[in-house]
VOBA-1610 file (N, C-alpha, C; in pm, whole numbers, padded with zeros to 5 digits, always signed):
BEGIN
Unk+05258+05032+29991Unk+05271+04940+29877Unk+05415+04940+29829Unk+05462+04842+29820Unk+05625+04778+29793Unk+05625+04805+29611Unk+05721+04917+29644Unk+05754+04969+29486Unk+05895+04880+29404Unk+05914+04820+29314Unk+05974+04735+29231Unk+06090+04817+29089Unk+06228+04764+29106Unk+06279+04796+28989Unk+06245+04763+28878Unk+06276+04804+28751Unk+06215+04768+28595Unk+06276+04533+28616Unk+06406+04558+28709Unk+06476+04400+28688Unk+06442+04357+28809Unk+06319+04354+28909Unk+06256+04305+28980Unk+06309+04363+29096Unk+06388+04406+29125Unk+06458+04463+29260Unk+06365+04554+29357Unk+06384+04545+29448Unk+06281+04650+29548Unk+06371+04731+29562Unk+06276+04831+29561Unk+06333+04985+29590Unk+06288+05001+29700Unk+06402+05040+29785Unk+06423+05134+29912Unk+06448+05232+29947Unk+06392+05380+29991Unk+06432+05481+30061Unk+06501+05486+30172Unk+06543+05366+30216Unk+06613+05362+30347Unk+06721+05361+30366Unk+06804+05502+30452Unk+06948+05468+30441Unk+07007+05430+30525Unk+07175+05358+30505Unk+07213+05297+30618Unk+07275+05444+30705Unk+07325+05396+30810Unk+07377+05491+30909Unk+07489+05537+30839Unk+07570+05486+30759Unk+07738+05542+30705Unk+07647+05645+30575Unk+07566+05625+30514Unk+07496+05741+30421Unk+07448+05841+30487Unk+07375+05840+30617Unk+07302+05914+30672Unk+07435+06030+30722Unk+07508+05953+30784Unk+07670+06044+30790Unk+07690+06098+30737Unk+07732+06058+30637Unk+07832+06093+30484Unk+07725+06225+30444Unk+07633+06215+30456Unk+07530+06360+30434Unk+07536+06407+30514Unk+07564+06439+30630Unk+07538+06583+30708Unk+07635+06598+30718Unk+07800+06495+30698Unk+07893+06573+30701Unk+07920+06682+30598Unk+08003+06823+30654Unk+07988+06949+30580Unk+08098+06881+30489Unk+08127+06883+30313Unk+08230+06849+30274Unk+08184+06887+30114Unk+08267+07048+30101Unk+08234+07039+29978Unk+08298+06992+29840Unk+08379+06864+29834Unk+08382+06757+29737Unk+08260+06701+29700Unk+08187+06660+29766Unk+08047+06596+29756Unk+07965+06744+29670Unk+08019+06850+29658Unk+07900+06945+29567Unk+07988+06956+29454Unk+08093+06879+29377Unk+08155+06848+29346Unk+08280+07055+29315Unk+08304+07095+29426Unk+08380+07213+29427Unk+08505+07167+29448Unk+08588+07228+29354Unk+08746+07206+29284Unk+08802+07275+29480Unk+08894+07272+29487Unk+08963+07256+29635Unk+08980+07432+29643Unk+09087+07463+29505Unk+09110+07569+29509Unk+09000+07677+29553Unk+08862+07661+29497Unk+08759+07733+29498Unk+08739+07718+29642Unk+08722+07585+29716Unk+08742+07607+29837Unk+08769+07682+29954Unk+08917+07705+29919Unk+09045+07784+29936Unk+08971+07920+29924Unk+08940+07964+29808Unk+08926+08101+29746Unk+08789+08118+29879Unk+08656+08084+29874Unk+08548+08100+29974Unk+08638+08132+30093Unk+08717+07999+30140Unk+08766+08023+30273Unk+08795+08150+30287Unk+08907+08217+30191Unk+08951+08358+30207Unk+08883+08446+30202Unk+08769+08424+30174Unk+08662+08495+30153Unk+08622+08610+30287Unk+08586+08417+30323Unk+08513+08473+30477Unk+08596+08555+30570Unk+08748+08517+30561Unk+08870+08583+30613Unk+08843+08667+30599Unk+08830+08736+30522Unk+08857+08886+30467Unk+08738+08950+30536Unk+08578+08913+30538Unk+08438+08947+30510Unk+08423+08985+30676Unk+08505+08901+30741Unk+08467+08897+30910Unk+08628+08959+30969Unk+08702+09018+30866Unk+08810+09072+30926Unk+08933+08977+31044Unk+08917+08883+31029Unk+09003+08773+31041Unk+09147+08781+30980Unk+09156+08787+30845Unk+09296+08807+30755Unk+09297+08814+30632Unk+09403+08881+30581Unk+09363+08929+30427Unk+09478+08839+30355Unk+09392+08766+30271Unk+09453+08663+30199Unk+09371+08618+30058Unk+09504+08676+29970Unk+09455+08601+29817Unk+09552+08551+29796Unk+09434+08519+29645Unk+09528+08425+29562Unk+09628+08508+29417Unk+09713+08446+29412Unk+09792+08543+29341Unk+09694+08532+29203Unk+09769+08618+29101Unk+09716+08618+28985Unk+09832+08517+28898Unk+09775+08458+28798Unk+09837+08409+28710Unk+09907+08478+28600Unk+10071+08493+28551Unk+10080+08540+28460Unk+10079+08509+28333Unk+10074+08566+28273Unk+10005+08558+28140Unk+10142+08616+28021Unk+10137+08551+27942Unk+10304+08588+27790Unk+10181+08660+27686Unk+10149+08781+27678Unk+10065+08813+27533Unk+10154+08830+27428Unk+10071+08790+27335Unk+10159+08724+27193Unk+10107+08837+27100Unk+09991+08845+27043Unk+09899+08932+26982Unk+09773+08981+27025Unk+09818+09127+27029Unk+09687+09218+27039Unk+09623+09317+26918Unk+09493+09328+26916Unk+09416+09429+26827Unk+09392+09565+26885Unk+09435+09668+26812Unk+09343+09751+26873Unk+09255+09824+26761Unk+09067+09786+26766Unk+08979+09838+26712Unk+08966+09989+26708Unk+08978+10084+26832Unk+08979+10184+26884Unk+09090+10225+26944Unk+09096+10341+26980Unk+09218+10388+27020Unk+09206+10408+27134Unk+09105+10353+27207Unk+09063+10378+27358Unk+09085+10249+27414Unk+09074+10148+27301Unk+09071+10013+27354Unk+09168+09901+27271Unk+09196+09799+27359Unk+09235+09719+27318Unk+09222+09550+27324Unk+09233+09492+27250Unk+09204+09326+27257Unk+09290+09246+27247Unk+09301+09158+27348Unk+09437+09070+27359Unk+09367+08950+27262Unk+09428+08922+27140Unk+09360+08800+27096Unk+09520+08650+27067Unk+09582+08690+27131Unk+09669+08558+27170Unk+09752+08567+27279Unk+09700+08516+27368Unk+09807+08475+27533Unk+09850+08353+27566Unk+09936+08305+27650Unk+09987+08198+27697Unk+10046+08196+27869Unk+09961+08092+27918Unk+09985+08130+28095Unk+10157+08057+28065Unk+10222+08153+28158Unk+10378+08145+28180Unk+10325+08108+28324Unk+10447+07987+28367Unk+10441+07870+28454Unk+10485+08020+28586Unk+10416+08028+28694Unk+10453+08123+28814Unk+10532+08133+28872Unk+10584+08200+28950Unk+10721+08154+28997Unk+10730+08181+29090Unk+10630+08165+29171Unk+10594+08114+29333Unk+10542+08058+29365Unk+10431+08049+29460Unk+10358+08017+29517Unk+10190+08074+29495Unk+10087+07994+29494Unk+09958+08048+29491Unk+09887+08155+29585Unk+09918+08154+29731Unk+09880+08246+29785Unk+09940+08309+29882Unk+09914+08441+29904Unk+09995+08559+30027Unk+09889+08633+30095Unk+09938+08682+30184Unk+09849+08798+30290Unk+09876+08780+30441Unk+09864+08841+30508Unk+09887+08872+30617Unk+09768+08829+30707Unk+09824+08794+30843Unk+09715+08750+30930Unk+09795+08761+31098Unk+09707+08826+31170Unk+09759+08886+31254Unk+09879+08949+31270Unk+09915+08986+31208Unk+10064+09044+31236Unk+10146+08962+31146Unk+10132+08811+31099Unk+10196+08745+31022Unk+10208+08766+30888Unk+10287+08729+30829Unk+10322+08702+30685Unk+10308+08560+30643Unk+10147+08556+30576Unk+10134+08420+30480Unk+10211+08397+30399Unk+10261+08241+30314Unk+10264+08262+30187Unk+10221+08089+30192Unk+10157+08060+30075Unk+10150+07884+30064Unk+10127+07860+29949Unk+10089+07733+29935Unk+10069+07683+29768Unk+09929+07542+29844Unk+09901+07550+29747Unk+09765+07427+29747Unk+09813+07354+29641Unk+09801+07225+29640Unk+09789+07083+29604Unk+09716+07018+29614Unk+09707+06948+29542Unk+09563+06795+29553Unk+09649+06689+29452Unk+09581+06580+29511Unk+09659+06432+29455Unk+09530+06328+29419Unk+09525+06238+29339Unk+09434+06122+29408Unk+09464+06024+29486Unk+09568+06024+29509Unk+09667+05896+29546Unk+09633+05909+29668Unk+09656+05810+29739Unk+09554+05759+29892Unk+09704+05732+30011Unk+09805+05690+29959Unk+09906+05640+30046Unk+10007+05793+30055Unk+10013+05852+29954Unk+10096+05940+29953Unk+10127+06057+29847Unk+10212+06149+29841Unk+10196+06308+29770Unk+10262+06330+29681Unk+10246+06290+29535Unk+10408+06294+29451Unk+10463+06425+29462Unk+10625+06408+29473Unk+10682+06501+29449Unk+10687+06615+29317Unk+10637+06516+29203Unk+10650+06613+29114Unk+10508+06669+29087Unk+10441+06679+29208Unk+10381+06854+29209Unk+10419+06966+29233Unk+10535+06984+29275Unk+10645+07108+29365Unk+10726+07123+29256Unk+10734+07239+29196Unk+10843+07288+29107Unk+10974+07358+29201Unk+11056+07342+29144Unk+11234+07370+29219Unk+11199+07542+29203Unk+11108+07606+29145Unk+11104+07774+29208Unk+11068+07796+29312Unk+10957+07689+29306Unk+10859+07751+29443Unk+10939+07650+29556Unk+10972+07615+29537Unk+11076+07555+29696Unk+11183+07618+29660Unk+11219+07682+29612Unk+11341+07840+29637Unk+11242+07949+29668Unk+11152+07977+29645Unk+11088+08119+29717Unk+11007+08037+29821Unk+10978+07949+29883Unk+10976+07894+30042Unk+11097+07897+30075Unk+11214+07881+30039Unk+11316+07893+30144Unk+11342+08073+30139Unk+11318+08093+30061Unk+11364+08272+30041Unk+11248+08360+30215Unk+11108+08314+30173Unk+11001+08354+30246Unk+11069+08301+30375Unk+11080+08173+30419Unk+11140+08114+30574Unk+11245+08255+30645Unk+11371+08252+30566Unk+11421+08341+30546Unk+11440+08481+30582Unk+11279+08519+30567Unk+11225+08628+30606Unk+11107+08616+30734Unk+11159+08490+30778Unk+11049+08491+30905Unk+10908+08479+30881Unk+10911+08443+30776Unk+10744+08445+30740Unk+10718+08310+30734Unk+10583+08285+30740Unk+10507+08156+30768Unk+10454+08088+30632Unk+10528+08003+30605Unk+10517+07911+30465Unk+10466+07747+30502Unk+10392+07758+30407Unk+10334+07624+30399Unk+10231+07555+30255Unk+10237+07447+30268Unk+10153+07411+30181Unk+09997+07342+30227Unk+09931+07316+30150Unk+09773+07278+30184Unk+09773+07155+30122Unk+09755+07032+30160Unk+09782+06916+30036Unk+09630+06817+30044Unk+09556+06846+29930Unk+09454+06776+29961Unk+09432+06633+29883Unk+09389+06517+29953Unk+09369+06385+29934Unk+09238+06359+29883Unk+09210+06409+29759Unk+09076+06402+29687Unk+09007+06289+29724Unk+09098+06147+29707Unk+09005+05996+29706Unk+08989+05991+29880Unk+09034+06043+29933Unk+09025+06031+30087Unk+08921+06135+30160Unk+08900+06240+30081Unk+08855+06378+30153Unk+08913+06412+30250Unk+09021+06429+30258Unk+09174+06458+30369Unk+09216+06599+30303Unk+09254+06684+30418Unk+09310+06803+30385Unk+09415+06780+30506Unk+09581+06843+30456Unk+09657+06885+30560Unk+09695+07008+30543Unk+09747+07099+30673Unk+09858+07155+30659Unk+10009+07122+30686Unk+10105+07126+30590Unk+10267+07070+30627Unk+10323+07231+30581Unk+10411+07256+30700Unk+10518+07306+30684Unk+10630+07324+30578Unk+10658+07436+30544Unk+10748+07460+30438Unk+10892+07398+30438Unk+10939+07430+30602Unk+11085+07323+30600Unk+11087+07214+30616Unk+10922+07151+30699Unk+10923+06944+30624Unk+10951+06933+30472Unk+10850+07048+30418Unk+10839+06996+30257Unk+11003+07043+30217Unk+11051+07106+30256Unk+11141+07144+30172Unk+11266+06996+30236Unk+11270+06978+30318Unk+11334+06869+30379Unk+11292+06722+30262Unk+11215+06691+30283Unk+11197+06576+30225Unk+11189+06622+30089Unk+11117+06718+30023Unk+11151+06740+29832Unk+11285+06699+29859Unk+11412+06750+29873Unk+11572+06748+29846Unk+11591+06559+29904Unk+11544+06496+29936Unk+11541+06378+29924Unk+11518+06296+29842Unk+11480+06350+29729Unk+11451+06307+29580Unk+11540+06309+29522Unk+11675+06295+29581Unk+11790+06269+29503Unk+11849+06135+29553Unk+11766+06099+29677Unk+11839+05974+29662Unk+11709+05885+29662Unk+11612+05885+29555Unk+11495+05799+29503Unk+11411+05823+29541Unk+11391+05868+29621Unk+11262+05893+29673Unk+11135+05996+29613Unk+11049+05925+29527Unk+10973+06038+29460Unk+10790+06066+29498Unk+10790+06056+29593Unk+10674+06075+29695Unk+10697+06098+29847Unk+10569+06189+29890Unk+10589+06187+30056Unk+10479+06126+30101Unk+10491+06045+30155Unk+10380+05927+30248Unk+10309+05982+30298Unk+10205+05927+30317Unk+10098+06036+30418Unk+10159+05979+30533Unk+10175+05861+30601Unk+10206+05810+30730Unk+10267+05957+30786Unk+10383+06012+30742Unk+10491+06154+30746Unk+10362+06244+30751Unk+10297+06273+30671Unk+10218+06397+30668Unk+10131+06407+30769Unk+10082+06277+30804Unk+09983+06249+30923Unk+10070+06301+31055Unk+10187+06250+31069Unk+10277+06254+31201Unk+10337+06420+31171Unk+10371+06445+31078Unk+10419+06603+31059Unk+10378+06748+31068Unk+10237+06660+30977Unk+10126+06786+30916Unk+10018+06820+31025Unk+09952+06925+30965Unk+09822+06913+31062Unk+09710+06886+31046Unk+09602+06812+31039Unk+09476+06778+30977Unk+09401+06924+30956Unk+09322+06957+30828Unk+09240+07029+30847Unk+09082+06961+30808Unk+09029+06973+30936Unk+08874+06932+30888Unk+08759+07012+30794Unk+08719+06967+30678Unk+08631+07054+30637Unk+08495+07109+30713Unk+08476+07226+30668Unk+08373+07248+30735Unk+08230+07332+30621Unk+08143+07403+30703Unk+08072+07458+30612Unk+08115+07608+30587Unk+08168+07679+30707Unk+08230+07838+30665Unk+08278+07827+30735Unk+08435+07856+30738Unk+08531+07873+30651Unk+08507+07697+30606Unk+08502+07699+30451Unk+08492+07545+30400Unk+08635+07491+30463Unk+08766+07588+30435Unk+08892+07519+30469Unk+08941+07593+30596Unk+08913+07564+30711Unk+08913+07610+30830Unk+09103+07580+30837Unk+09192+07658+30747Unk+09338+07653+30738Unk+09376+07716+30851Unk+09352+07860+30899Unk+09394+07929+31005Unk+09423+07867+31132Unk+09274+07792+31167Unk+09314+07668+31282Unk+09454+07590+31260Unk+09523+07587+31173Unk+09612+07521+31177Unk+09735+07609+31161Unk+09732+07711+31128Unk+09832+07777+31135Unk+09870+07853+31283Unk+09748+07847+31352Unk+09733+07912+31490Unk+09800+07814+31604Unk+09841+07629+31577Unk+09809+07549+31602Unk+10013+07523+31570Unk+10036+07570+31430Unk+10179+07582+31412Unk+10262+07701+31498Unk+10197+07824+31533Unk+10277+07894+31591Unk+10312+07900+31754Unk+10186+07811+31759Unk+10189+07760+31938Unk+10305+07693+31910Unk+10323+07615+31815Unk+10389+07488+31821Unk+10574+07584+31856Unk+10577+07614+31736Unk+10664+07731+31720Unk+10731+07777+31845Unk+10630+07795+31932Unk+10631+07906+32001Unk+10683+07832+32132Unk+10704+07729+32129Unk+10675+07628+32308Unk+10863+07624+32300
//
């Protein structure tokens, strides 16, 4: 029996083939999970299956006023996060030295620059420097696009923002970067791409 909306419309359980997709693909935007948290699981599993040890830094914090009730204890009752002055995450993986930062945009064509503060592209060039493996994670929320790009693309094109240029195109990120596909564990299967940069590296 043909079931009816309240404004006469028939209701259908039937989905087309691009819905039927769009659901079994693994993608946790659709459970509506912030990227970072993503990120954080991914490292998770890193760590859980002995793969690589990778966090996320801590945020610092300016305390303004504290109580102390007891003399055993104390209560911070006014703080203020002080802006970091690196990068979001470090750890080691095979023998390597991580360091990266995560981003997200909504913008569909391309990555504004003024998500990158002038510290943390001085401690990517400091980390390069030291032979260590820098990069960023840049995710395309309205797209469900994740890349990995390299620390000396990004740092290449940021310093191009002096002569107007105040975005990086995806067209560049597509041809530069490396796709990362979401998955269900590791949600941000990043390593594949870093494994993928050192071949590259390496030829």
């Amino acid at each position: 029996m043909p079931f009816h909306y309240p404004n006469g419309q028939l209701f259908s359980n039937h989905k087309t083939t691009s819905e039927k997709n769009e659901k079994k693909k693994p993608n946790f935007a659709n459970r509506g999970m912030r990227f970072e948290e993503a990120i954080n699981l991914s490292n998770e599993y890193y760590l859980n299956y002995d793969i690589a040890v990778i966090h996320k830094k801590p945020t610092p914090l300016q305390i303004v006023k504290v109580d102390y009730p007891k003399r055993s204890a104390a209560v911070i009752k006014e703080a203020y996060f002080r802006q970091p002055s690196t990068t979001d995450y470090n750890g080691v993986y095979n023998g390597h030295y991580l360091d990266f930062e995560a981003k997200e945009t909504k913008n569909k064509t391309s990555f504004p620059f003024k998500n990158f503060h002038e510290h943390q592209i001085i401690h990517m060039e400091r980390c390069l420097k030291q032979n260590g493996i820098c990069f960023v994670l840049l995710w395309f929320s309205s797209l469900k696009r994740c890349f990995f790009f390299a620390s000396e693309d990004l740092i290449y094109y940021w310093h191009q923002q002096k002569d107007g240029k105040k975005s990086l195109p995806l067209s560049i990120i597509e041809k530069k970067g490396i796709e990362v596909p979401t998955k269900i564990a590791p949600r941000i299967p990043y390593l594949d791409a870093v494994n993928q940069y050192i071949q590259q590296k390496e030829l």
